[in-house]
MDTraj code that builds the backbone (N, CA, C; nanometers):
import mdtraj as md
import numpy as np

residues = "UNK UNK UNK UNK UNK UNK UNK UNK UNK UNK UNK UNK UNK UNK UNK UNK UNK UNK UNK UNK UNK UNK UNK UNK UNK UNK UNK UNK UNK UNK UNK UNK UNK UNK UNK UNK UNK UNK UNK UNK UNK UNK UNK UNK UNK UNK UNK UNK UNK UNK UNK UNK UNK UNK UNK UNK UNK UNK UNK UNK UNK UNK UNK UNK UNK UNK UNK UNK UNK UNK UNK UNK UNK UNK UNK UNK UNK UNK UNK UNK UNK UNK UNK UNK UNK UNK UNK UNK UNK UNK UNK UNK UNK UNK UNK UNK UNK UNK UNK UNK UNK UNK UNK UNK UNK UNK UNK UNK UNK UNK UNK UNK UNK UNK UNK UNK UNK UNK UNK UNK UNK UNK UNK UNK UNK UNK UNK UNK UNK UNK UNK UNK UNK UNK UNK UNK UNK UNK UNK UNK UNK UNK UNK UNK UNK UNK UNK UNK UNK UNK UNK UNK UNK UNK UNK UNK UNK UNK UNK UNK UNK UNK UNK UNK UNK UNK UNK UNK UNK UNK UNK UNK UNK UNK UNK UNK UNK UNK UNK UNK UNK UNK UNK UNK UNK UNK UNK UNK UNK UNK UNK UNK UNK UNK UNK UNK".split()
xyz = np.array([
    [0.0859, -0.1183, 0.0000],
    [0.0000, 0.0000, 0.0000],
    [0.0898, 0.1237, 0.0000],
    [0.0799, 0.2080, -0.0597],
    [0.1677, 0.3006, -0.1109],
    [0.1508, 0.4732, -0.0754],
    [-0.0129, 0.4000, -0.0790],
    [-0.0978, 0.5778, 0.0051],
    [-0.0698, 0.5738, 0.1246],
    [-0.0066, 0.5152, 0.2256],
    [0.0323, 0.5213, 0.3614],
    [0.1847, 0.5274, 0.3485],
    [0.2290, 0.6438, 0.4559],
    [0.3705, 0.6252, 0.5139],
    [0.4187, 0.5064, 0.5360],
    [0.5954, 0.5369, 0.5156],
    [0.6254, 0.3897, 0.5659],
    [0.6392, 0.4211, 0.7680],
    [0.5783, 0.4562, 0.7953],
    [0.6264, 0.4880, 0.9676],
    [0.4656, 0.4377, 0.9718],
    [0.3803, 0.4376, 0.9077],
    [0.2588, 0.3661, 0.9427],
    [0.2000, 0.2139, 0.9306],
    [0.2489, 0.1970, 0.8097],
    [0.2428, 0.0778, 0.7956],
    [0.2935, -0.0782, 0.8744],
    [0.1989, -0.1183, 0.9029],
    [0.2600, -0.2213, 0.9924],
    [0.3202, -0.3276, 0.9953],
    [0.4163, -0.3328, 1.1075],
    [0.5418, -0.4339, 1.0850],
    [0.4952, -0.5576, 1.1857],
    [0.5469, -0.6585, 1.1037],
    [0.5672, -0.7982, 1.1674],
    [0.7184, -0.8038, 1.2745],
    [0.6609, -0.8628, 1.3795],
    [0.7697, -0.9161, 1.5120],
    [0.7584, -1.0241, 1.5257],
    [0.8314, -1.0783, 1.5524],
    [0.8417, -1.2001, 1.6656],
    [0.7461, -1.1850, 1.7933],
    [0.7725, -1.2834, 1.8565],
    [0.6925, -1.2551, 1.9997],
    [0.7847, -1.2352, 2.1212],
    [0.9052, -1.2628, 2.0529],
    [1.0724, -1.2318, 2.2022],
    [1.0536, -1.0484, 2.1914],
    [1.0059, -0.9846, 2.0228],
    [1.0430, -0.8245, 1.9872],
    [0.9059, -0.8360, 2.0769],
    [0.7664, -0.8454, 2.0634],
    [0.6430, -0.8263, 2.1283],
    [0.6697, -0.8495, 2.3083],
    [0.7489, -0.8863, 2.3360],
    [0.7595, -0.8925, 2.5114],
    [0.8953, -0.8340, 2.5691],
    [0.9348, -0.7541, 2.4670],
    [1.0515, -0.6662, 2.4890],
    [0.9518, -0.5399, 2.4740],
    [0.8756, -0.5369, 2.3630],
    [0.7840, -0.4182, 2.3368],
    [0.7146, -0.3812, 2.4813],
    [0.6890, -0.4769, 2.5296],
    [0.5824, -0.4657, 2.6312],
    [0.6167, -0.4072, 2.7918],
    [0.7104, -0.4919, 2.7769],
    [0.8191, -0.4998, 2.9074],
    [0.8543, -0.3255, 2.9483],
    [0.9124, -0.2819, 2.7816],
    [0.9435, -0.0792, 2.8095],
    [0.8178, -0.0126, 2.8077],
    [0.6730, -0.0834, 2.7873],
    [0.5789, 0.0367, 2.7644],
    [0.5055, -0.0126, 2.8913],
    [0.5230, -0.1169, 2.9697],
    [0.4476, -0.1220, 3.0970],
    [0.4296, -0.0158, 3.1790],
    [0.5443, 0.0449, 3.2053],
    [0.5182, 0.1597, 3.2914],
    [0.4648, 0.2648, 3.2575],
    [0.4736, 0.3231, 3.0720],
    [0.3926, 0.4182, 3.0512],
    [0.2807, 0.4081, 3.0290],
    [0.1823, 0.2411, 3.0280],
    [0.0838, 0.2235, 2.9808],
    [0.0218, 0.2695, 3.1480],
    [0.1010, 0.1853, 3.2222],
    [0.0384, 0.2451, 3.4046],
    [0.0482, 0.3694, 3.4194],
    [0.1064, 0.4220, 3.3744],
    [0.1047, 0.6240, 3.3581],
    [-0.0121, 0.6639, 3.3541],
    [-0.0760, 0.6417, 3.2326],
    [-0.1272, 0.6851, 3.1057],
    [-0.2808, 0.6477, 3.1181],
    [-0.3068, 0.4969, 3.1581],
    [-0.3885, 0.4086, 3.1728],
    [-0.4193, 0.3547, 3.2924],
    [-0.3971, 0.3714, 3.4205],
    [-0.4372, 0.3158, 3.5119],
    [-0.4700, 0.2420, 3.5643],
    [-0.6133, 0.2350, 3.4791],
    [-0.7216, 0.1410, 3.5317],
    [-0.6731, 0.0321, 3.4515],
    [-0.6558, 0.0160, 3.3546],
    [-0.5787, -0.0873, 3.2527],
    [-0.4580, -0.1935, 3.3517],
    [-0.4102, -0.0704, 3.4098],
    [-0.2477, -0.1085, 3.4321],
    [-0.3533, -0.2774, 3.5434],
    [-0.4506, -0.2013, 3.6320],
    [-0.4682, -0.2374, 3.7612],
    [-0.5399, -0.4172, 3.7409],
    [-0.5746, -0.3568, 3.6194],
    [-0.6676, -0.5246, 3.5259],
    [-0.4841, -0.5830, 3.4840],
    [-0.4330, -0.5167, 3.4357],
    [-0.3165, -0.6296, 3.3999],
    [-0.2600, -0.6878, 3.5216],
    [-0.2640, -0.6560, 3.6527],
    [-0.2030, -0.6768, 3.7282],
    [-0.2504, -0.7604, 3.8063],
    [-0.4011, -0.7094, 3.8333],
    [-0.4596, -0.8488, 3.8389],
    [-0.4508, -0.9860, 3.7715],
    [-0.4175, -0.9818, 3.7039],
    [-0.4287, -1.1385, 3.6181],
    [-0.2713, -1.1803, 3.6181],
    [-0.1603, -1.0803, 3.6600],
    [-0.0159, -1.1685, 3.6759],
    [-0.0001, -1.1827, 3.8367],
    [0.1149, -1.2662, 3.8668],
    [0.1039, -1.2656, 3.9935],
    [0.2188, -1.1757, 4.0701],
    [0.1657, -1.1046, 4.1989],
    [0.2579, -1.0348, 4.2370],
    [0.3605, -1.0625, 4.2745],
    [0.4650, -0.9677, 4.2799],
    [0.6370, -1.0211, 4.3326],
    [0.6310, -0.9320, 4.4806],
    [0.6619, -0.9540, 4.5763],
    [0.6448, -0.8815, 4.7156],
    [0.8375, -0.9689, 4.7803],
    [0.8552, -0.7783, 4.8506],
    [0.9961, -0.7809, 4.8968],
    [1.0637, -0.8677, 4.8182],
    [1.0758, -0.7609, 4.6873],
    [1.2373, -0.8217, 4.5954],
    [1.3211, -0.7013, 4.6227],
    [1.2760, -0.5693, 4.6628],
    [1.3200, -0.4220, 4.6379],
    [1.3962, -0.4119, 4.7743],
    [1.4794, -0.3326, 4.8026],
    [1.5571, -0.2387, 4.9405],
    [1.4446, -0.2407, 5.0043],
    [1.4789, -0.3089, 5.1224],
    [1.3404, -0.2877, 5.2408],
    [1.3727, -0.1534, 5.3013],
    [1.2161, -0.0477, 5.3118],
    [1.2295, 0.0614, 5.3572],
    [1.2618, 0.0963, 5.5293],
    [1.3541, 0.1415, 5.5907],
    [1.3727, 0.1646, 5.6857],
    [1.3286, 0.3073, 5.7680],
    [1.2504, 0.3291, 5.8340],
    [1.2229, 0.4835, 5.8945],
    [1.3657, 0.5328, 5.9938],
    [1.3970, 0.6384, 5.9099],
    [1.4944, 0.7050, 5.9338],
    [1.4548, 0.7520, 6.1609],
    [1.5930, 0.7630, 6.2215],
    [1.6086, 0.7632, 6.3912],
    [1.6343, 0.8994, 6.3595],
    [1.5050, 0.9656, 6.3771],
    [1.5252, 1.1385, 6.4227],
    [1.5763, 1.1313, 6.5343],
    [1.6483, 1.2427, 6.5666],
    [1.7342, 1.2919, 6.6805],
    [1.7092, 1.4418, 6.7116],
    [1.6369, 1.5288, 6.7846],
    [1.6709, 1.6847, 6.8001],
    [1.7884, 1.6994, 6.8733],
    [1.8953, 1.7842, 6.7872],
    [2.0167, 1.8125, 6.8314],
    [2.0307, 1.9451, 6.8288],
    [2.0519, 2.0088, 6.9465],
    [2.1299, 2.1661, 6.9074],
    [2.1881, 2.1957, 6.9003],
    [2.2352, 2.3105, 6.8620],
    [2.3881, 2.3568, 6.8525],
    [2.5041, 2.3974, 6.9656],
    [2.4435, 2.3847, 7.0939],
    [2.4555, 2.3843, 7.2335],
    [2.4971, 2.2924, 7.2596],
    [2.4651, 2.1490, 7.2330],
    [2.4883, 2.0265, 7.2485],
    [2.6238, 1.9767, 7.1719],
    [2.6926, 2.0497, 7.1027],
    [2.7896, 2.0064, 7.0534],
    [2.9691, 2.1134, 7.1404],
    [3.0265, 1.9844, 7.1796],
    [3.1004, 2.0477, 7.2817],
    [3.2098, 2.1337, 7.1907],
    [3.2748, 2.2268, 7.2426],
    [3.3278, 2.3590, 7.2436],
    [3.4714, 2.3722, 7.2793],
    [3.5681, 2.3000, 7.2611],
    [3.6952, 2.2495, 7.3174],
    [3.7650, 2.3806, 7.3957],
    [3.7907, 2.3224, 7.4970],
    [3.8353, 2.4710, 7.6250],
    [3.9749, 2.5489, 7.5481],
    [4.0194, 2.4594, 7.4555],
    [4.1197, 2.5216, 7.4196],
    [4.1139, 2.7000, 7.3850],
    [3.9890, 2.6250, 7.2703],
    [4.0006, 2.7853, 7.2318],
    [3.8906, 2.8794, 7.2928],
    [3.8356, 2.8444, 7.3967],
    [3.7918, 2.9414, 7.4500],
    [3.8410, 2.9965, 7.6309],
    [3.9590, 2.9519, 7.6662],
    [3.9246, 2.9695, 7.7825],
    [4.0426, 3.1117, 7.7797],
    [3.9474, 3.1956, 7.8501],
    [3.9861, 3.3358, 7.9266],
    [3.9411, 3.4206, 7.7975],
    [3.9274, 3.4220, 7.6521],
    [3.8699, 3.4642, 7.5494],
    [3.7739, 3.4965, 7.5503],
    [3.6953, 3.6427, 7.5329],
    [3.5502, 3.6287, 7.5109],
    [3.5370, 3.6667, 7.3658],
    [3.5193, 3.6334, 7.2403],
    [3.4887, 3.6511, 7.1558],
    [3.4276, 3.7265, 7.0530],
    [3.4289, 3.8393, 7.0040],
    [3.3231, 3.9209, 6.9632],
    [3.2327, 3.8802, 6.8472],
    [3.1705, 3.8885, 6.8412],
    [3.0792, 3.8794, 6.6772],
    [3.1716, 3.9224, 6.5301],
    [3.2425, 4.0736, 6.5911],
    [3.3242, 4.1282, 6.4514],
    [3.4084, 4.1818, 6.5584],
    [3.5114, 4.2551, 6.4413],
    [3.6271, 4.3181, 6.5157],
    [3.6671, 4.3619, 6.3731],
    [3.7306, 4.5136, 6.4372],
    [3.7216, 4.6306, 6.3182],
    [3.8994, 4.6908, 6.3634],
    [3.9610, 4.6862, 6.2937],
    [4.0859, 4.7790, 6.2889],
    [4.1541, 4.8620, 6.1154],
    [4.2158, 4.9152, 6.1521],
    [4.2677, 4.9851, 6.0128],
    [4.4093, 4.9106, 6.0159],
    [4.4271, 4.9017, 5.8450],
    [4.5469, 4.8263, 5.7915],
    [4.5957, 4.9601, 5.7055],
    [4.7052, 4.9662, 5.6781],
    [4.7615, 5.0867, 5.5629],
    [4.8730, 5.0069, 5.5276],
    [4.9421, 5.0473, 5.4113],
    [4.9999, 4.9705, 5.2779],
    [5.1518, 5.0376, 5.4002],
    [5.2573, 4.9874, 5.3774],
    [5.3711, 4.9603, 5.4039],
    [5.4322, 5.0728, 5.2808],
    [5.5316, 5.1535, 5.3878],
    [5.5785, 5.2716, 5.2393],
    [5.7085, 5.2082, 5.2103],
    [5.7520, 5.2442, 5.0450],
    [5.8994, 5.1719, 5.0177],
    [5.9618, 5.1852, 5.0768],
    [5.9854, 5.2952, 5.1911],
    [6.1430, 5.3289, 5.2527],
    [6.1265, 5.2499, 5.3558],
    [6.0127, 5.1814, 5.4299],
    [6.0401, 5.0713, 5.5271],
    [5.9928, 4.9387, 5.5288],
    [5.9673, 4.9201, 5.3882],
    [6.0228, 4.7597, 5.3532],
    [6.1221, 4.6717, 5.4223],
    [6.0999, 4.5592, 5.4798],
    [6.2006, 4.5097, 5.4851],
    [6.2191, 4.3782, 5.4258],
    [6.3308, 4.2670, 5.4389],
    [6.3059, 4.1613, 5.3389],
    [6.2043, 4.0692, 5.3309],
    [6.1698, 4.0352, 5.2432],
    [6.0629, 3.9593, 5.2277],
    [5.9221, 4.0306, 5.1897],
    [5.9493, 4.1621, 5.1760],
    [5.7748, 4.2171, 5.1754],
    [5.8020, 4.2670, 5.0446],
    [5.6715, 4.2269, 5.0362],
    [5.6202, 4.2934, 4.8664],
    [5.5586, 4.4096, 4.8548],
    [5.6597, 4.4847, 4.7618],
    [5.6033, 4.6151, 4.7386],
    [5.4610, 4.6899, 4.6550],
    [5.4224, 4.7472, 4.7139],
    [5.2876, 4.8137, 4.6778],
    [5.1848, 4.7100, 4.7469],
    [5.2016, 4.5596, 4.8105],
    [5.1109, 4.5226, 4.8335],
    [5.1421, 4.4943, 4.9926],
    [5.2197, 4.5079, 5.1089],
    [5.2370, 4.4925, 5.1870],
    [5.1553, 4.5620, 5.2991],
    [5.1050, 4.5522, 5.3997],
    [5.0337, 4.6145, 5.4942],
    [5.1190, 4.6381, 5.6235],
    [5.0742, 4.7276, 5.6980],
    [5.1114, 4.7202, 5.8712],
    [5.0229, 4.6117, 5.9957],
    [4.9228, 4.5903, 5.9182],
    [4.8476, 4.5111, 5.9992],
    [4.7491, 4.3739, 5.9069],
    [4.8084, 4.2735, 5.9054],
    [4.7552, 4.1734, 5.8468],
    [4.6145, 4.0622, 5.8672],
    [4.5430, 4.0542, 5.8036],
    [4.4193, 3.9965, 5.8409],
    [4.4652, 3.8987, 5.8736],
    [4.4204, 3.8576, 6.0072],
    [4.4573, 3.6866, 6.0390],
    [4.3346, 3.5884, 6.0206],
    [4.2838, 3.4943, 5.9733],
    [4.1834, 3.3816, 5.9825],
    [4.2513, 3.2950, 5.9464],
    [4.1778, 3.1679, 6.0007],
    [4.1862, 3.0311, 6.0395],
    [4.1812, 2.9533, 5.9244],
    [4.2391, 2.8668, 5.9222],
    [4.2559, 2.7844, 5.8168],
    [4.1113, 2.6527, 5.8251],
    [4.0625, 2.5519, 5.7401],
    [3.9253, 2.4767, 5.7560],
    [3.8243, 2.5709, 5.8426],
    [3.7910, 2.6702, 5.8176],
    [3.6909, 2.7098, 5.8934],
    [3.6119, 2.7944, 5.7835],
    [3.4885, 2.8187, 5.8096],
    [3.3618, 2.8463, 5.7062],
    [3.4136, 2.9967, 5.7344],
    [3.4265, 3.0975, 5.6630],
    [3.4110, 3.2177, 5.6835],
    [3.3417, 3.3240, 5.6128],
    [3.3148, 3.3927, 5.6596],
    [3.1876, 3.5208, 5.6000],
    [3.2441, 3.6699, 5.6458],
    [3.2416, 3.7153, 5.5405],
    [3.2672, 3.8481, 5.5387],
    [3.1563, 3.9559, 5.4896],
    [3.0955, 4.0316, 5.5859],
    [3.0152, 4.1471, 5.5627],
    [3.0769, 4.2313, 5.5177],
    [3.0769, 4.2855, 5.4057],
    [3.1651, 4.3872, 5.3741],
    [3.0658, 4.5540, 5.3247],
    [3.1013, 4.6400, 5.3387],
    [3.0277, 4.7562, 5.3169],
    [3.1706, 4.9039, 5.3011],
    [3.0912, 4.9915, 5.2682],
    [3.2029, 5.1506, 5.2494],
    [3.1480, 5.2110, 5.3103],
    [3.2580, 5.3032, 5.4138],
    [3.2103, 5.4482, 5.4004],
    [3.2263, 5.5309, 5.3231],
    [3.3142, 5.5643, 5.2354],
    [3.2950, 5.6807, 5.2259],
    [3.2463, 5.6800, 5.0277],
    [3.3211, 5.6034, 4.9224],
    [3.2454, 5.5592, 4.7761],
    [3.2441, 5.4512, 4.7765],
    [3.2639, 5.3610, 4.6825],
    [3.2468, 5.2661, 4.6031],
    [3.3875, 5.2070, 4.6298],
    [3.3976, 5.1039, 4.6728],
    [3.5332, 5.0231, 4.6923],
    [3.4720, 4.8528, 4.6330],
    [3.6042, 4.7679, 4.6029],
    [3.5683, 4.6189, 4.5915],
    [3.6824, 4.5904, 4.7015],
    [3.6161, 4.4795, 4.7539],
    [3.7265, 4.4309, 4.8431],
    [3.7362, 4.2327, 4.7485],
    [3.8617, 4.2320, 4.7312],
    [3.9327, 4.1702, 4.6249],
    [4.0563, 4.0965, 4.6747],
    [4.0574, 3.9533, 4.6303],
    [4.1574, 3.8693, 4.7295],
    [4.1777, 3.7437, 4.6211],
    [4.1887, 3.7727, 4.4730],
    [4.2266, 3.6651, 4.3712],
    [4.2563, 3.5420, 4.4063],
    [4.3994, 3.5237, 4.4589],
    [4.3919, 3.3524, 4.5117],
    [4.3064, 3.3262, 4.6208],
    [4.2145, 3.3911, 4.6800],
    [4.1231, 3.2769, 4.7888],
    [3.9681, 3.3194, 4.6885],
    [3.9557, 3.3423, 4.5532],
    [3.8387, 3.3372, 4.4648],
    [3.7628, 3.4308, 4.5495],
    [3.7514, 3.5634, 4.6031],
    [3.7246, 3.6642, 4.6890],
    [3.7057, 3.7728, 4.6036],
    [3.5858, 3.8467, 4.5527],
    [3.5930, 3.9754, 4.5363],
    [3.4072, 4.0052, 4.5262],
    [3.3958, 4.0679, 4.6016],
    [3.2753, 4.1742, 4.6681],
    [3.2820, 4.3543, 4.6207],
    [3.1963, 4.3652, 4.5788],
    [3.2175, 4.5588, 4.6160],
    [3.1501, 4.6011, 4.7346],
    [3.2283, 4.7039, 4.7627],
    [3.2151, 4.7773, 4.8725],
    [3.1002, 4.9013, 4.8982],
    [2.9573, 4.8826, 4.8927],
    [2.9373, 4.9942, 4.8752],
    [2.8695, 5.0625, 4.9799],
    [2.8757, 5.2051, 4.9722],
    [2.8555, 5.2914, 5.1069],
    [2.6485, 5.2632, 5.1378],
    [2.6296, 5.2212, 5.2436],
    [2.4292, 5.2074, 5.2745],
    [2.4516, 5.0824, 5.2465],
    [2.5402, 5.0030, 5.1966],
    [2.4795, 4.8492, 5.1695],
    [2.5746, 4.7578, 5.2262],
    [2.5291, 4.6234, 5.2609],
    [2.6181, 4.5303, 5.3108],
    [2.5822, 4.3951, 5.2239],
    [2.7361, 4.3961, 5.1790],
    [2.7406, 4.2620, 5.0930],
    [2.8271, 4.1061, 5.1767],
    [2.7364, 4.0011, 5.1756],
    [2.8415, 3.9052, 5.2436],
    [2.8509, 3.8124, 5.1275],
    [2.9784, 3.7738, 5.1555],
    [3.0783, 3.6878, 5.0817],
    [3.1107, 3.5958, 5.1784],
    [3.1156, 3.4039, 5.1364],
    [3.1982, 3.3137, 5.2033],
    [3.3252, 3.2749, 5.1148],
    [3.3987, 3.2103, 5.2312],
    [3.5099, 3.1356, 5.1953],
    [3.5320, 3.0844, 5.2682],
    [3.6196, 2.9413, 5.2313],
    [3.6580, 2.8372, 5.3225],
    [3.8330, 2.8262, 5.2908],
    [3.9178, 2.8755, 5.3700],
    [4.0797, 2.8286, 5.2802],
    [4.0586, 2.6613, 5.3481],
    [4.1748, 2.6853, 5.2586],
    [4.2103, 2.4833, 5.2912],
    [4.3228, 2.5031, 5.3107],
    [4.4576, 2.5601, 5.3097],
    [4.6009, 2.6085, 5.3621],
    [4.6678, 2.6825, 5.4045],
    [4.7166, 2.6816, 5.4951],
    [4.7810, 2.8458, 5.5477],
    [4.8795, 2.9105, 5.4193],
    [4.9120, 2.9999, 5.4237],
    [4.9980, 3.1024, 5.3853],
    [4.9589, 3.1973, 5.3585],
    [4.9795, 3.3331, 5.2960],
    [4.9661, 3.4805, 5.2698],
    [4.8856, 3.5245, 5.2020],
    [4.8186, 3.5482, 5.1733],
    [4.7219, 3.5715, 5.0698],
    [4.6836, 3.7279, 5.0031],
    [4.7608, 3.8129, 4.8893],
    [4.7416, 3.9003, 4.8654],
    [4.6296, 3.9744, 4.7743],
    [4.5661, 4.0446, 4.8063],
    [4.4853, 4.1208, 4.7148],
    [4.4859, 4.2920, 4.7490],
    [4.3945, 4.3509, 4.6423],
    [4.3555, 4.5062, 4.6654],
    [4.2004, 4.5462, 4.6423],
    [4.2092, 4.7038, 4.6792],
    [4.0863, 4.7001, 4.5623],
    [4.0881, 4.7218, 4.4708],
    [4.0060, 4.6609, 4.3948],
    [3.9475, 4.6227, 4.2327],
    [3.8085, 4.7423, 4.1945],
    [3.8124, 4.8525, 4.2317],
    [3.7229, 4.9415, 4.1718],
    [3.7874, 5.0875, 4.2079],
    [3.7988, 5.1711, 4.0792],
    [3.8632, 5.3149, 4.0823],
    [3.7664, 5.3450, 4.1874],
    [3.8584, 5.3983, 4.3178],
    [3.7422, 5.4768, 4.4036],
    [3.8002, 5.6303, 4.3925],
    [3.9183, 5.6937, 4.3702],
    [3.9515, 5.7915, 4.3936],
    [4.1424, 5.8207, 4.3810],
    [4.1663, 5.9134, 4.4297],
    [4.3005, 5.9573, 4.3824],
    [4.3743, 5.8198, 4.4920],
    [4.3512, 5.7900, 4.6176],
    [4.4367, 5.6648, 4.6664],
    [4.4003, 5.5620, 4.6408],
    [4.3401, 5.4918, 4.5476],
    [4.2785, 5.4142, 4.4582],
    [4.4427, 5.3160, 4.4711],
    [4.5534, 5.3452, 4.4018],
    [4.6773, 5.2140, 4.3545],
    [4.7049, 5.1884, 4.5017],
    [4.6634, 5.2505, 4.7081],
    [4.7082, 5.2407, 4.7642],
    [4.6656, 5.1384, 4.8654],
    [4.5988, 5.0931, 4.8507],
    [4.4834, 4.9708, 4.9348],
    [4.5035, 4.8500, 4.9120],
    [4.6237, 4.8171, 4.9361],
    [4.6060, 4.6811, 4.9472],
    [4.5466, 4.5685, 5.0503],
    [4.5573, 4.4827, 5.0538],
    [4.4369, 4.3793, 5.1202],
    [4.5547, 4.2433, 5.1431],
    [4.5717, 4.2370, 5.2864],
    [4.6464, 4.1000, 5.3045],
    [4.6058, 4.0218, 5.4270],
    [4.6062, 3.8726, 5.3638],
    [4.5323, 3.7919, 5.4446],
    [4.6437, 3.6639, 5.4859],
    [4.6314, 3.6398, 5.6194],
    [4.7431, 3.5788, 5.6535],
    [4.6700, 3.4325, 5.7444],
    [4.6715, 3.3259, 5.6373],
    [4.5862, 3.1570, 5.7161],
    [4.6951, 3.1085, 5.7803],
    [4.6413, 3.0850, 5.9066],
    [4.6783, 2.9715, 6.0300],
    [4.6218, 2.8943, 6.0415],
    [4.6627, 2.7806, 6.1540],
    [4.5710, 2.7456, 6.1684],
    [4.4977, 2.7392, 6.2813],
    [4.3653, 2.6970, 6.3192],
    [4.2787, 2.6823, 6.3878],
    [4.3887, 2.7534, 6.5315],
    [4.4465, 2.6276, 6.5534],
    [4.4833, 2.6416, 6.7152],
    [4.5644, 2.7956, 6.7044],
    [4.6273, 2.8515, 6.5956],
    [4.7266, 2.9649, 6.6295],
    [4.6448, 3.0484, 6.6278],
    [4.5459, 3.0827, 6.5315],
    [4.4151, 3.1416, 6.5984],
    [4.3478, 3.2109, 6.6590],
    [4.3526, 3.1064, 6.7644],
    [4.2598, 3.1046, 6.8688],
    [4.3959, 3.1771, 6.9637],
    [4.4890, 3.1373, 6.9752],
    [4.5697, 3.1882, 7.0190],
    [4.6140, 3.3562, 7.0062],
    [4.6028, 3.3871, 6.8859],
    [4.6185, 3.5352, 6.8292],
    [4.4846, 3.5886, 6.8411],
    [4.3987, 3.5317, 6.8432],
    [4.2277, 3.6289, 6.8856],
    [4.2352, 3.6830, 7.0347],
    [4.2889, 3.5615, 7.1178],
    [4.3186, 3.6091, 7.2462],
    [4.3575, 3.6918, 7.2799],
    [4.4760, 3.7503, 7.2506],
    [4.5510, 3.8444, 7.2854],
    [4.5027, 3.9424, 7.2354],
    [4.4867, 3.9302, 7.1103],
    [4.4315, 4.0699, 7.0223],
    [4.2848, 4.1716, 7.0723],
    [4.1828, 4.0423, 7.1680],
    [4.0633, 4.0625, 7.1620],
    [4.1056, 4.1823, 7.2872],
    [4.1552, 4.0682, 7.3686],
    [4.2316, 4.1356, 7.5175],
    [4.2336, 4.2812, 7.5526],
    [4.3419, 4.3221, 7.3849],
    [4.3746, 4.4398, 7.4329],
    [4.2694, 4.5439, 7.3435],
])
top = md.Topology()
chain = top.add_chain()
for i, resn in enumerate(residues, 1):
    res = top.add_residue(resn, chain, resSeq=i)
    for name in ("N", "CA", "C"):
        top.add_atom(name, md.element.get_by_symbol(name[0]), res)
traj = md.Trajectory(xyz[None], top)
């Protein structure tokens, strides 16, 4: 027949192709068909516990209270929420070895190495980015708004950045340095620092 497509015309199978046919459209015929599915199912016989037997998951309420607090790093420490100081760039004439010029500071950000960290960052006075390339770090700074940024390091060492947005004539002078410890040195340097 020639007045019909060949995608219409119908093909001869076997009966191994007819129960392969059947086998992939079972589930969309139970989709689709329902009540069908529920008559076929009736008439085969059921299979019971061949599948992962379901287990109800052992809720637990746990708080965050409940998880202990090692005295290390807290004892004689009281901790603040934030802590605010000024850093300024290191001038060439008192370099000494080892510091890198134009990006060196007087006062270095210290954080902890494996630990979740968040930075609120905001401006006073224009438009700043606060920018830290190797730890994948850059936020803008802007004055009325607060932007937070995470990071997690995974290794100690130095970590240099600046800002990354023309704010003004000291714009090349801002650099940004971040210095990972770890955990225990820390806790150790928060101490003292918080102290005074």
């Amino acid at each position: 027949d020639l007045s019909r497509p060949l995608w219409l015309k119908p093909v001869l199978v076997g009966q191994q192709n007819q129960d392969i046919f059947a086998a992939m459209l079972g589930p969309l015929k139970s989709l689709f068909w329902p009540a069908r599915a529920a008559d076929a199912s009736a008439e085969r016989p059921a299979l019971h516990n061949l599948g992962v037997q379901q287990r109800k998951a052992k809720l637990q309420d746990v708080k965050a209270e409940d998880y202990a607090t090692p005295e290390k790093y807290l004892e004689g420490a009281e901790i603040p929420t934030f802590y605010q100081f000024q850093s300024n760039m290191v001038a060439d004439e008192d370099l000494k070895a080892g510091m890198v010029s134009g990006l060196e500071v007087d006062k270095r950000l210290t954080l902890p190495t494996r630990t979740h960290i968040r930075f609120l960052v905001t401006g006073q006075d224009v438009l700043h980015s606060f920018s830290i390339p190797s730890l994948g770090v850059k936020t803008d700074a802007t004055p009325g708004r607060i932007n937070r940024i995470n990071t997690f390091i995974q290794r100690e060492g130095v970590f240099y950045g600046q800002c990354s947005e023309l704010c003004g004539t000291l714009h090349g002078f801002m650099p940004i340095v971040v210095e990972a410890v770890s955990p225990e040195t820390y806790a150790a340097h928060a101490r003292k620092w918080y102290k005074e």
